[in-house]
TORPA-4810 file (N, C-alpha, C, O; in nm, 3 decimals):
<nodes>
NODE_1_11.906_10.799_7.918_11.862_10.845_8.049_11.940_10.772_8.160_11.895_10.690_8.240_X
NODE_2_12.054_10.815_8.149_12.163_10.705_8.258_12.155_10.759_8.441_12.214_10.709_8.537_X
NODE_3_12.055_10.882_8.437_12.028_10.882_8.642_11.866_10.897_8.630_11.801_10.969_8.705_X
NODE_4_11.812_10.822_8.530_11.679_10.779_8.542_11.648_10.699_8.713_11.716_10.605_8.752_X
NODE_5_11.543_10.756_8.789_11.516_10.662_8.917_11.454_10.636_8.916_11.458_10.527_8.973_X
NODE_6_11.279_10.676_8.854_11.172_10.621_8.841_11.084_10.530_8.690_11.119_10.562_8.576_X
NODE_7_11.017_10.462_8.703_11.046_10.406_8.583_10.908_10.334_8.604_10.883_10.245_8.685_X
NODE_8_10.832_10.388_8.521_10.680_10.283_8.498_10.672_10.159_8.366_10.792_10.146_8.342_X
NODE_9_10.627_10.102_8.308_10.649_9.982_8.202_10.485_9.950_8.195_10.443_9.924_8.308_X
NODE_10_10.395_9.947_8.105_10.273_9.896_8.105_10.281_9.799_7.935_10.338_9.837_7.833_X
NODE_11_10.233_9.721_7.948_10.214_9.658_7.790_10.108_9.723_7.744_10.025_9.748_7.831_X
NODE_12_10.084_9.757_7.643_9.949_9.791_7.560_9.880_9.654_7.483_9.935_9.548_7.456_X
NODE_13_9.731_9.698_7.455_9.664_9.588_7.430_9.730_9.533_7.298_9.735_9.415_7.262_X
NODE_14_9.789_9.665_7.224_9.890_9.631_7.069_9.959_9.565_7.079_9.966_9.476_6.994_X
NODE_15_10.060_9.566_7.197_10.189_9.525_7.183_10.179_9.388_7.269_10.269_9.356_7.347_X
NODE_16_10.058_9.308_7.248_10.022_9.153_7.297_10.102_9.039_7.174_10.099_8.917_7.190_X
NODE_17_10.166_9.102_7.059_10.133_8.996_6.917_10.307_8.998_6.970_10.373_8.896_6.992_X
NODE_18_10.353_9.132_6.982_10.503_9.148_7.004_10.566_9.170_7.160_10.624_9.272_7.198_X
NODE_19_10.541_9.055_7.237_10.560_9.015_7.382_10.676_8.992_7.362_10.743_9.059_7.440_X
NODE_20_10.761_8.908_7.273_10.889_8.858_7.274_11.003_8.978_7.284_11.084_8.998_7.375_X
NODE_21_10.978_9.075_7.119_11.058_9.175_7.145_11.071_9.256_7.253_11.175_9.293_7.310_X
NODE_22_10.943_9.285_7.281_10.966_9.378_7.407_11.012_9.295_7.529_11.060_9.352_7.627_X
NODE_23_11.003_9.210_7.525_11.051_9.146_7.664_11.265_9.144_7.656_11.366_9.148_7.726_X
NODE_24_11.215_9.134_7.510_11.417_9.119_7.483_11.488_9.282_7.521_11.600_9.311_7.564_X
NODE_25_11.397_9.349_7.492_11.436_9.489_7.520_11.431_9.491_7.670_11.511_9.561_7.733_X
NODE_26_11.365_9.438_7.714_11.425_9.474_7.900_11.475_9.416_7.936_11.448_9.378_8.049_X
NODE_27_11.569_9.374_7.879_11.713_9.288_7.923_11.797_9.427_7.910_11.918_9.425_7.934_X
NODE_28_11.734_9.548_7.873_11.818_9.646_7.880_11.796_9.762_8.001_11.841_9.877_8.006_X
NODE_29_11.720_9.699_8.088_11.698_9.761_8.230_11.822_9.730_8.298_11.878_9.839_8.306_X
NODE_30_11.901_9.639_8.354_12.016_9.645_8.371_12.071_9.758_8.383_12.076_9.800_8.498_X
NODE_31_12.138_9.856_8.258_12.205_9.979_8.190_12.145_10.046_8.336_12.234_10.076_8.416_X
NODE_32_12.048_10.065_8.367_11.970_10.181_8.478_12.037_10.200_8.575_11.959_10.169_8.665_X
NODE_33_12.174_10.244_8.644_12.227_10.191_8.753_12.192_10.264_8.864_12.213_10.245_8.983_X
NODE_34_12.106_10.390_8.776_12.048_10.436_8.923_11.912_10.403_8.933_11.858_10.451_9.033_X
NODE_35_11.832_10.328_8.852_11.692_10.328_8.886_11.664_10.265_9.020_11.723_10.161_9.049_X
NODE_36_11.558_10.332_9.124_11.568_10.223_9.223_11.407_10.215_9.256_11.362_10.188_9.367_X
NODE_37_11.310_10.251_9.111_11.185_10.238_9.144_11.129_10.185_9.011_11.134_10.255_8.909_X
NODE_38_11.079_10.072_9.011_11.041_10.035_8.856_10.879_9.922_8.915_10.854_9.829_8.991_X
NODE_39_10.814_10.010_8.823_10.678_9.888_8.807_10.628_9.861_8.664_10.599_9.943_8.577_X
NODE_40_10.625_9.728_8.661_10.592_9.671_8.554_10.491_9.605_8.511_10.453_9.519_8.591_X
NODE_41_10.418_9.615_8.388_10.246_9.592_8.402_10.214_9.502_8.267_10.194_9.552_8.157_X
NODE_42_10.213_9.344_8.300_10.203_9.285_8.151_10.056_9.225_8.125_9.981_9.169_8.205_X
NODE_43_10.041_9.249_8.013_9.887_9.138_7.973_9.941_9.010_7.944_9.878_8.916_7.992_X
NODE_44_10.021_8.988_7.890_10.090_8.823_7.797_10.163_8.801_7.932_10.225_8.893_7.987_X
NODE_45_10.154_8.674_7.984_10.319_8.623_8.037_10.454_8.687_7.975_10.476_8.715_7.857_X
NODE_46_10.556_8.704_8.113_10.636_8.724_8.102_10.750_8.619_8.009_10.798_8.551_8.100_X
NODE_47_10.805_8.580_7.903_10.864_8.511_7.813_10.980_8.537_7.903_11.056_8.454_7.851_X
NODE_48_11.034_8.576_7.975_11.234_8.553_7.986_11.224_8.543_8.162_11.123_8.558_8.231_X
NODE_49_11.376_8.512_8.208_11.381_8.511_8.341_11.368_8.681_8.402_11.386_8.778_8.328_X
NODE_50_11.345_8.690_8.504_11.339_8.817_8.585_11.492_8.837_8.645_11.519_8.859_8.763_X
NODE_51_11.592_8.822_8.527_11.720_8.879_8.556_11.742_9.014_8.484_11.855_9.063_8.487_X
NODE_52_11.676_9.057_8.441_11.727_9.232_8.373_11.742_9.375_8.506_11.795_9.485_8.493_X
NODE_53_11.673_9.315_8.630_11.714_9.448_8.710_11.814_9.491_8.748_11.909_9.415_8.766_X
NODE_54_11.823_9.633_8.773_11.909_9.678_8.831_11.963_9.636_8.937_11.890_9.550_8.988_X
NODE_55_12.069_9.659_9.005_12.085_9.607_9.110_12.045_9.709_9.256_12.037_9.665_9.371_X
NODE_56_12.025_9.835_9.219_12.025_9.973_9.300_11.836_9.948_9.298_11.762_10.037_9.339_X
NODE_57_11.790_9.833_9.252_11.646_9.879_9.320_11.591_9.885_9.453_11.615_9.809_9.547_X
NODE_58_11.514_9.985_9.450_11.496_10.024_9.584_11.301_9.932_9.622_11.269_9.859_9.715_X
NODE_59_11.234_9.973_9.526_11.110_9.957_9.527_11.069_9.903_9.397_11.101_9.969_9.298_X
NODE_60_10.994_9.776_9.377_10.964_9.679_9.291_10.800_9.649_9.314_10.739_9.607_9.413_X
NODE_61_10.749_9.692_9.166_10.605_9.623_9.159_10.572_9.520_9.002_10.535_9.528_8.885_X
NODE_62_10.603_9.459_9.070_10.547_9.371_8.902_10.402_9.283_8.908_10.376_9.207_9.002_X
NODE_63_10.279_9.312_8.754_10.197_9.259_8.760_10.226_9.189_8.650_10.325_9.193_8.577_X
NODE_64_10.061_9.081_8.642_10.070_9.000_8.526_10.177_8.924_8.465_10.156_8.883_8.351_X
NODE_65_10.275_8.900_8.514_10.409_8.835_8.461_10.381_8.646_8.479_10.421_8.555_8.406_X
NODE_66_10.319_8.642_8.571_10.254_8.448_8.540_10.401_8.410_8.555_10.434_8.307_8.497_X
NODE_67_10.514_8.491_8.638_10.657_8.366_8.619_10.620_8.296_8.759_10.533_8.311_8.845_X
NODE_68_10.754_8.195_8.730_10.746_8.113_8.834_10.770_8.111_9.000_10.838_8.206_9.037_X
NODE_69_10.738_8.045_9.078_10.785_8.124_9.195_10.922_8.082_9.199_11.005_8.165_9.235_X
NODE_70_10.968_7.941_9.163_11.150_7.946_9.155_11.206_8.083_9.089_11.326_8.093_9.113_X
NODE_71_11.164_8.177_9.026_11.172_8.309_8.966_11.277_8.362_9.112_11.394_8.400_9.118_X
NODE_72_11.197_8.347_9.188_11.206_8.434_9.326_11.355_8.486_9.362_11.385_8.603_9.388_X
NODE_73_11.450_8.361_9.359_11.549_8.340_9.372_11.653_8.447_9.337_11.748_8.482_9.407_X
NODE_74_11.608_8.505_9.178_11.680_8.614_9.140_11.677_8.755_9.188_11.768_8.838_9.193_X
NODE_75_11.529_8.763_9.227_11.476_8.904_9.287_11.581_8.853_9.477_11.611_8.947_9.550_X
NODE_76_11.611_8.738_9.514_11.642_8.752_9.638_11.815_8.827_9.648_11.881_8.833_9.751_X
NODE_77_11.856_8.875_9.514_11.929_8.872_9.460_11.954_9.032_9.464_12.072_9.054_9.436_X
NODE_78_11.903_9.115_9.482_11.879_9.232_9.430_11.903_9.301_9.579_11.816_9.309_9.666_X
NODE_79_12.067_9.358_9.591_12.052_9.361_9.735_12.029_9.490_9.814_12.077_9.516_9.924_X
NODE_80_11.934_9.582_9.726_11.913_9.703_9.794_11.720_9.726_9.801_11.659_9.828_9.835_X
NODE_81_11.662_9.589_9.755_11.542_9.554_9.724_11.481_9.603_9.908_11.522_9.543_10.007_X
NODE_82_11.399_9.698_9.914_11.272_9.716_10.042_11.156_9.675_10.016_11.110_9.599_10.101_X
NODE_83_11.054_9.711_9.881_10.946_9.704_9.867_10.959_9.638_9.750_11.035_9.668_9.659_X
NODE_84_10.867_9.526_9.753_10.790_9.393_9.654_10.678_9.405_9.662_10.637_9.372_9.773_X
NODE_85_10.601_9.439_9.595_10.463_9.446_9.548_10.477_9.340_9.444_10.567_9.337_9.360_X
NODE_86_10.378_9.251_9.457_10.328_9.132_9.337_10.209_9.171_9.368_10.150_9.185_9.475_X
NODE_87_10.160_9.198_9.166_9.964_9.201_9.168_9.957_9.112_9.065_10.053_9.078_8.995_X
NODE_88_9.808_9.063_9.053_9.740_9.011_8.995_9.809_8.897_8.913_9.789_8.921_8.793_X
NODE_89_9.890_8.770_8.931_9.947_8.695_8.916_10.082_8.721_8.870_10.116_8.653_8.773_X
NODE_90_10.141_8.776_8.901_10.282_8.820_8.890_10.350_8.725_8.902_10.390_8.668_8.801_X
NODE_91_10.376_8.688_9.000_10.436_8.484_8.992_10.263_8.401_9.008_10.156_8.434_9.058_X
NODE_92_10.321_8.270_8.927_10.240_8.161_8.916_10.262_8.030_8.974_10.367_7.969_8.956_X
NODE_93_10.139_7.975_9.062_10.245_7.817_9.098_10.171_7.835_9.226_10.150_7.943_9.281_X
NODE_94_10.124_7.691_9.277_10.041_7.681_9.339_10.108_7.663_9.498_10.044_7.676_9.603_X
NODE_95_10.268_7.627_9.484_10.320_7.645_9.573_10.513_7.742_9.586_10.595_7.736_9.494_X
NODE_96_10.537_7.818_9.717_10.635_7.844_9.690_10.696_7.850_9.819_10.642_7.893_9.921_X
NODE_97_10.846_7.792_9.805_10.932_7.731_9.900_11.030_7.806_9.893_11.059_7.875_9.796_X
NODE_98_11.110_7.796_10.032_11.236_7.876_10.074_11.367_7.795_9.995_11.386_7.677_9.967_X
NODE_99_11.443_7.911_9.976_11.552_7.867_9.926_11.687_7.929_10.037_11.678_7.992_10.142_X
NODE_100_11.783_7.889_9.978_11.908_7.942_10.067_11.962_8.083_10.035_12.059_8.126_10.097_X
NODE_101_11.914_8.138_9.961_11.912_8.299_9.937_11.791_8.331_10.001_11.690_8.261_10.011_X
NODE_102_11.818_8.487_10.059_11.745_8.553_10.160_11.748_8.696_10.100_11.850_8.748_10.056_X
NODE_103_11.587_8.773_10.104_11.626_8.882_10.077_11.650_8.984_10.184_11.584_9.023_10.281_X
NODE_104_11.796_9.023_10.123_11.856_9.126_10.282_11.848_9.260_10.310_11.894_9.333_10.398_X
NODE_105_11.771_9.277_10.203_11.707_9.480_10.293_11.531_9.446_10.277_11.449_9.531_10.311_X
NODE_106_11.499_9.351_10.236_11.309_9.359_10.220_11.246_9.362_10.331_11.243_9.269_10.412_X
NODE_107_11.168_9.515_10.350_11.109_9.555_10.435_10.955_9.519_10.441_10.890_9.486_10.540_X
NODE_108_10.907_9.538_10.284_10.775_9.517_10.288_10.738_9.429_10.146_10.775_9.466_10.035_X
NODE_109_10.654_9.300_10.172_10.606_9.215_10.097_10.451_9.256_10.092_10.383_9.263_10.195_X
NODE_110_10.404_9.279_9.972_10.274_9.262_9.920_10.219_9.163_9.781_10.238_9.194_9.664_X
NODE_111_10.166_9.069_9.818_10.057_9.001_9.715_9.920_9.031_9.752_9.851_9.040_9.854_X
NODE_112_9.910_9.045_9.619_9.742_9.115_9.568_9.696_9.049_9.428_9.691_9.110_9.321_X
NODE_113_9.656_8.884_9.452_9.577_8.846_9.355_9.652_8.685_9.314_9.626_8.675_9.194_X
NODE_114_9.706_8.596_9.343_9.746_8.504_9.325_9.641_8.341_9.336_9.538_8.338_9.403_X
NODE_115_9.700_8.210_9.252_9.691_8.134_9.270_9.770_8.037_9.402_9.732_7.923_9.431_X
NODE_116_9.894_8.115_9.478_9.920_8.034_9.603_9.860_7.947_9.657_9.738_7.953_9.642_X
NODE_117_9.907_7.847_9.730_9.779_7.788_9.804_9.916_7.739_9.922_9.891_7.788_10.033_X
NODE_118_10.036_7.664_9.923_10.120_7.679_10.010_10.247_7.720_10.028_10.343_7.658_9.982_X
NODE_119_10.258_7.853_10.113_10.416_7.892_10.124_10.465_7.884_10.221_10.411_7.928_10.322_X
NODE_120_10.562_7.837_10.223_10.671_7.774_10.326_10.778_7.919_10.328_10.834_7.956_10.224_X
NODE_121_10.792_7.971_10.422_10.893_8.070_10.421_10.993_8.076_10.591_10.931_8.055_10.695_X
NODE_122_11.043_8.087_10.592_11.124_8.106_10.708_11.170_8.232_10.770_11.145_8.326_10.695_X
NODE_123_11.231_8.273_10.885_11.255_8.388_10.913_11.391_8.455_10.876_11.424_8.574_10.878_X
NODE_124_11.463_8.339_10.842_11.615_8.328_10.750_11.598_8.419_10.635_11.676_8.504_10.592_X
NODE_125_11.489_8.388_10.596_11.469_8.437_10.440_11.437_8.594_10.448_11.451_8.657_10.344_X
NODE_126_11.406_8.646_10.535_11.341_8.802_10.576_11.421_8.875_10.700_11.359_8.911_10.800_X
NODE_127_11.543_8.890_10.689_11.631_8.931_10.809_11.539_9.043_10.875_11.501_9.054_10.991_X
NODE_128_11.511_9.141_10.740_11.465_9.280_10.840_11.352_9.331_10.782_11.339_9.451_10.757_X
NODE_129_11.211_9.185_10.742_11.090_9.229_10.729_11.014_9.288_10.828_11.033_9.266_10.947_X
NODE_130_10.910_9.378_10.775_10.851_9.495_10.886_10.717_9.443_10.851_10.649_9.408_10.947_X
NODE_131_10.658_9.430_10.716_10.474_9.449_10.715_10.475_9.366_10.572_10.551_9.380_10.477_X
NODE_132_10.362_9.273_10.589_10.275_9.182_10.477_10.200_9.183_10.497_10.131_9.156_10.595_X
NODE_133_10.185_9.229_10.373_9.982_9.240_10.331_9.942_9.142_10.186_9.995_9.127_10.076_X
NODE_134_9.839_9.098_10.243_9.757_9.014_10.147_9.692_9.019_10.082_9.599_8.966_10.144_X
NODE_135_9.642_9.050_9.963_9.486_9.106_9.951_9.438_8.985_9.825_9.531_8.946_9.756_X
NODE_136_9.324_8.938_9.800_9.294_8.850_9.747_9.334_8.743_9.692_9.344_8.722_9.571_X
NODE_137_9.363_8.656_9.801_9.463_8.498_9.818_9.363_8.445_9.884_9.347_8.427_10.004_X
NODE_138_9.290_8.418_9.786_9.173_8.320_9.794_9.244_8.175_9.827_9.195_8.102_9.912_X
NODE_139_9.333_8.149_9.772_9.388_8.047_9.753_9.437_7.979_9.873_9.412_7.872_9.929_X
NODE_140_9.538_8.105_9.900_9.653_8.053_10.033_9.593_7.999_10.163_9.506_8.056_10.230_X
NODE_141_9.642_7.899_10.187_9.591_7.818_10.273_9.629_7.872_10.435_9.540_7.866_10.520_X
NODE_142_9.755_7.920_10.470_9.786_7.982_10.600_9.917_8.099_10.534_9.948_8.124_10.417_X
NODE_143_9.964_8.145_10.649_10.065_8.216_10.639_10.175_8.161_10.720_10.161_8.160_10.843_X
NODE_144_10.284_8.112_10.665_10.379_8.053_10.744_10.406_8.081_10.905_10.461_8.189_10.926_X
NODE_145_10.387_8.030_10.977_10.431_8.041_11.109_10.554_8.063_11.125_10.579_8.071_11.245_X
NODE_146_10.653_8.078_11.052_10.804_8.110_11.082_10.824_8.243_11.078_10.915_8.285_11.150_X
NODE_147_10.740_8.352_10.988_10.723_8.467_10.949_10.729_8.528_11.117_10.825_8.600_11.145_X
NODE_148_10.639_8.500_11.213_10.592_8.557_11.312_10.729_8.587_11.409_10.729_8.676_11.494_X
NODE_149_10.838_8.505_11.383_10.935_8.472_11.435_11.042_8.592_11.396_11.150_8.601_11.455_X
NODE_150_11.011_8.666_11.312_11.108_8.771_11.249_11.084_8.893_11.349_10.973_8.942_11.372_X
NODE_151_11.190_8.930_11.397_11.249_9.012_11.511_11.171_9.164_11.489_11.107_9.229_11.571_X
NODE_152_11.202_9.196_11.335_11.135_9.339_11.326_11.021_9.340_11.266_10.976_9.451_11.237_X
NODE_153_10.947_9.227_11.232_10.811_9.222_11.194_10.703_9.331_11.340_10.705_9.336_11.463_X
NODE_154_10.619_9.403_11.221_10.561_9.494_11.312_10.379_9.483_11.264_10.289_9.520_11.339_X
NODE_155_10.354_9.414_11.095_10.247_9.420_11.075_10.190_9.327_10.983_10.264_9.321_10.885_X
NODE_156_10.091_9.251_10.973_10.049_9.157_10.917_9.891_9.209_10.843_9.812_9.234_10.934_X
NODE_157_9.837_9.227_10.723_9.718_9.257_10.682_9.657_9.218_10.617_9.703_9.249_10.507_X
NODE_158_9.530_9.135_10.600_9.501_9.051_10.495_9.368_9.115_10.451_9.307_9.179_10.537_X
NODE_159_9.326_9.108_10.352_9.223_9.168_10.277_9.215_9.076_10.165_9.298_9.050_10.077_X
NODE_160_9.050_9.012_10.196_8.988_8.966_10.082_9.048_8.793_10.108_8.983_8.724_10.030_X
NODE_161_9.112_8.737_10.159_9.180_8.625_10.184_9.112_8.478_10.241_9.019_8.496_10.320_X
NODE_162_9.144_8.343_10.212_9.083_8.242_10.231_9.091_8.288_10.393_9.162_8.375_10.442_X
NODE_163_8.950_8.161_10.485_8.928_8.224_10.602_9.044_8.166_10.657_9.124_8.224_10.730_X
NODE_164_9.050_8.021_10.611_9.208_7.961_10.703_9.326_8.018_10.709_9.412_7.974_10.786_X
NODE_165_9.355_8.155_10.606_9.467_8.235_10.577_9.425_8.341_10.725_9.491_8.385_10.819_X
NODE_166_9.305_8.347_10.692_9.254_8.444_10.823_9.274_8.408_10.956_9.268_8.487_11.050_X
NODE_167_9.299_8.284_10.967_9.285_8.182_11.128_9.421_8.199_11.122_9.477_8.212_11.231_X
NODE_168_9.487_8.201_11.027_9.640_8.136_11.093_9.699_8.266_11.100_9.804_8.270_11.165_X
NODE_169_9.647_8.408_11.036_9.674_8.539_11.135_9.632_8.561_11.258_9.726_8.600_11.328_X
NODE_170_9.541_8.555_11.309_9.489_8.545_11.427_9.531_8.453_11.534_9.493_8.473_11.649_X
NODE_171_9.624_8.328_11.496_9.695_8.210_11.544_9.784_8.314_11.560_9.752_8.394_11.649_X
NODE_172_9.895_8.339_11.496_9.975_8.396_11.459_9.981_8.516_11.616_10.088_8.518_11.677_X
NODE_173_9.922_8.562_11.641_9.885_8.700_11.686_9.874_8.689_11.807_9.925_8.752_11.900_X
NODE_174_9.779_8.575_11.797_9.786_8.505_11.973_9.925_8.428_11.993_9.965_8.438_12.109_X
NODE_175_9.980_8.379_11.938_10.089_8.353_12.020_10.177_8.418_12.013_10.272_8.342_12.030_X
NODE_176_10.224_8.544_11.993_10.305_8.618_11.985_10.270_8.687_12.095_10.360_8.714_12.175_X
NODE_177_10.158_8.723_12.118_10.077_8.795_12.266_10.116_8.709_12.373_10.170_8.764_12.468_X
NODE_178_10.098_8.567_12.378_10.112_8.476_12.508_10.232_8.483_12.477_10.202_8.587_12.418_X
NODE_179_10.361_8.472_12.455_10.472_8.520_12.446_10.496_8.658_12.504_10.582_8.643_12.590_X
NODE_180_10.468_8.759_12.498_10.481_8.922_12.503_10.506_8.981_12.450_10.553_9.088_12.487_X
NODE_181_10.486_8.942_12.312_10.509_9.036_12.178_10.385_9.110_12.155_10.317_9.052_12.070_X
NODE_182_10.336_9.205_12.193_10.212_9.302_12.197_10.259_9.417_12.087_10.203_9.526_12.098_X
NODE_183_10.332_9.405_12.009_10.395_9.523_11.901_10.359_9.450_11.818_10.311_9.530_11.737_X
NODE_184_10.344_9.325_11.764_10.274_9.286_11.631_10.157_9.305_11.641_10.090_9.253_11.730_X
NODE_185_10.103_9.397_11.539_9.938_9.413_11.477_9.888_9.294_11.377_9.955_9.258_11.280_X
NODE_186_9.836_9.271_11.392_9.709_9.188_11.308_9.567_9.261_11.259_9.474_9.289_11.334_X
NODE_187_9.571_9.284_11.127_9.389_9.325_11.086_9.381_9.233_10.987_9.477_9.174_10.937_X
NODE_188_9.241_9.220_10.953_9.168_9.116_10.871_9.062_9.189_10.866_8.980_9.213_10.955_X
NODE_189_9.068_9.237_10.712_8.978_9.310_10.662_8.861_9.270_10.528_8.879_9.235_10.411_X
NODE_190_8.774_9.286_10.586_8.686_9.230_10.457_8.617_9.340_10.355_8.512_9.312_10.299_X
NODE_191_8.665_9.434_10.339_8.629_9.512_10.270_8.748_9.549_10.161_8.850_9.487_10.193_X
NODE_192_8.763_9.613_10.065_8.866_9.627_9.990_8.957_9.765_9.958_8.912_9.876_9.931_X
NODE_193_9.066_9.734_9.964_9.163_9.848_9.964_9.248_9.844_9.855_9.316_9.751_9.811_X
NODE_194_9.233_9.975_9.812_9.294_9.977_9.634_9.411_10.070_9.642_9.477_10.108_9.546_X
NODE_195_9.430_10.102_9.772_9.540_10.210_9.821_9.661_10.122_9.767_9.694_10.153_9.652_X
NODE_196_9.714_10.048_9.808_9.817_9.941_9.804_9.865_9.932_9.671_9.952_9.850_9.642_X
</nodes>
């Protein structure tokens, strides 16, 4: 299937004993040179690095993978990457830090379900981010203040999130207002959204 573009991946509850093979087999995602939509859905940790993608991805969802957030580095790598969806522990690690790779088309960041508790990110790292959403980051302690600083940022959404994650949107929001940035939205939602 060499102009395959869409591409789903789920583990089955069977194929928990044989995590290794199948993980060796998507070292053959690569081959995809046109895929530019792939989500991936594991019960076991992910066993290998998150180097098998394509490079033409357009839109990325990976769950359950428990890799690391130094992981990150490779996905910053991927230079036609817009949409990152991370669910339900997709990276693991209680903290995650900027590196000197930046991802340069990521439009939209979503985590939905992590152990985080501090990320350090910069506006270096997100040339032409638009919208982050949060949804159950119990954990995360704030949302970087450098984020707010990104030129085409337009939306910030947290759902289900520690309250100090909640204060430092609302920080966030107000000073971008006493400034005159009135085009960034802020919601903080306590109810739950499965749309995402």
């Amino acid at each position: 299937m060499p102009n395959l573009r869409k591409l789903g991946i789920r583990e089955s509850e069977e194929e928990r004993l044989t995590t290794k093979k199948m993980s060796g087999k998507l070292k053959k995602l690569v081959l995809l040179e046109h895929l530019e939509t792939l989500k991936c859905f594991f019960i076991n940790p992910w066993v290998q690095q998150c180097d098998v993608f394509s490079p033409n991805l357009k839109k990325l969802t990976l769950r359950g993978c428990q890799l690391p957030w130094d992981q990150m580095t490779i996905l910053c790598t991927l230079p036609k990457l817009e949409v990152l969806k991370l669910k339900d522990y997709a990276f693991q690690g209680s903290e995650w830090e900027p590196t000197e790779e930046r991802f340069q088309q990521l439009k939209f960041l979503l985590l939905d379900g992590t152990d985080l508790i501090h990320w350090k990110a910069s506006s270096f790292q997100f040339p032409k981010f638009e919208g982050l959403v949060l949804k159950n980051c119990y954990c995360l302690y704030e949302i970087p203040e450098d984020v707010a600083e990104i030129p085409t940022l337009q939306f910030i959404e947290l759902y289900h999130c520690s309250s100090s994650a909640d204060d430092s949107a609302n920080r966030i929001q107000e000073e971008q207002h006493s400034i005159g940035n009135d085009d960034l939205v802020v919601r903080i939602h306590k109810f739950y959204n499965s749309e995402l």
